[in-house]
N, C-alpha and C positions, 0 to 999 in steps of 0.2 A: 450432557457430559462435556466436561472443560478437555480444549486442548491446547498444546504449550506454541502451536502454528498459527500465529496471525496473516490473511492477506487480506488486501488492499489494494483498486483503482483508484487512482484520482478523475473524475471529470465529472460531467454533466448529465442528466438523462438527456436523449435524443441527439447527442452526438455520435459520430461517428466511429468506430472501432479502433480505426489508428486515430484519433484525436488523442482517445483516453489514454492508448499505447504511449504515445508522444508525451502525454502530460505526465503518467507514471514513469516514466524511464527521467523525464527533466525533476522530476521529483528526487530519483534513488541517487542522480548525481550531483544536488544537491546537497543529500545528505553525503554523500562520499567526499564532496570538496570540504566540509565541514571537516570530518575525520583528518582529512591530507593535513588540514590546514588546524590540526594540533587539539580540535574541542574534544573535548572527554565529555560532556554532559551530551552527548546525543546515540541513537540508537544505529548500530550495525544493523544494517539491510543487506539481502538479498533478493534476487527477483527468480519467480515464476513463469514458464510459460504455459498457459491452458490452452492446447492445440481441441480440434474436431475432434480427434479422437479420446479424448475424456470425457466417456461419454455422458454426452449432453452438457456438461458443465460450462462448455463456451454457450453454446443456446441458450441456458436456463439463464445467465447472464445477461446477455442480449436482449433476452425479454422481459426478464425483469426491470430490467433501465432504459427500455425504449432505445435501444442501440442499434443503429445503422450499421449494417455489417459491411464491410467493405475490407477485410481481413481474415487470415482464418485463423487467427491465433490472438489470446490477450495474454498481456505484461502485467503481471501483480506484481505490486512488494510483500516480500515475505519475512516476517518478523518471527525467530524462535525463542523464547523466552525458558530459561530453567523450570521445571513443570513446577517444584513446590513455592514459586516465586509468583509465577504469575494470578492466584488464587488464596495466597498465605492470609492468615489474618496477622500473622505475626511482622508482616512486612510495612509499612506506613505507606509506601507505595500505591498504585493505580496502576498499571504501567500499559496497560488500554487504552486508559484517559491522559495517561502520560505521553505514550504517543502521538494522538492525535493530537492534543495541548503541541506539540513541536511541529507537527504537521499546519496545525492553523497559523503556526508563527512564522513558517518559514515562506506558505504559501501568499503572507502580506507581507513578510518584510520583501518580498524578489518581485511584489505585485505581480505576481502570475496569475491568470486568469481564472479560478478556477470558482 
């Protein structure tokens, strides 16, 4: 089942919990300097926080990426996209692949480590 809520960490397996925190938050204002500074071709972000008490969803996390917990809470971006857009075939669009296409561009042009 499709849904119109994209999220998203930036970082590494076996890093640390606030790394990724760190990485995704240097990410969402990245793209927010983008927006200030007048670009129309990029995607409005918002962020997430998945606390302990979701449950298990920070854990399931954690363990799926070999993540160092040292935190009790993770920072996603969260992308909401219009629901008959994100799935349309009438659209020419990706906007999945779109995203991530601006993510891999932004994340070499600022050479950020990721």
């Amino acid at each position: 089942e499709m849904t119109n809520i994209l999220c998203f960490a930036i970082g590494q397996r076996g890093q640390n919990l606030s790394e990724v925190n760190k990485q995704t938050k240097e990410l969402i204002k990245k793209f927010q300097d983008k927006i200030l500074a007048g670009d129309k071709d990029v995607f409005y972000l918002s962020k997430t926080l998945i606390s302990e008490s979701h449950e298990g969803v920070l854990d399931h996390f954690n363990k799926s990426f070999n993540i160092y917990v040292d935190q009790n809470e993770l920072t996603l971006i969260r992308l909401t996209t219009m629901n008959p857009f994100l799935n349309s075939v009438n659209t020419k669009v990706n906007f999945v692949d779109e995203f991530i296409k601006q993510i891999s561009l932004l994340l070499k042009k600022e050479n950020m480590p990721f």
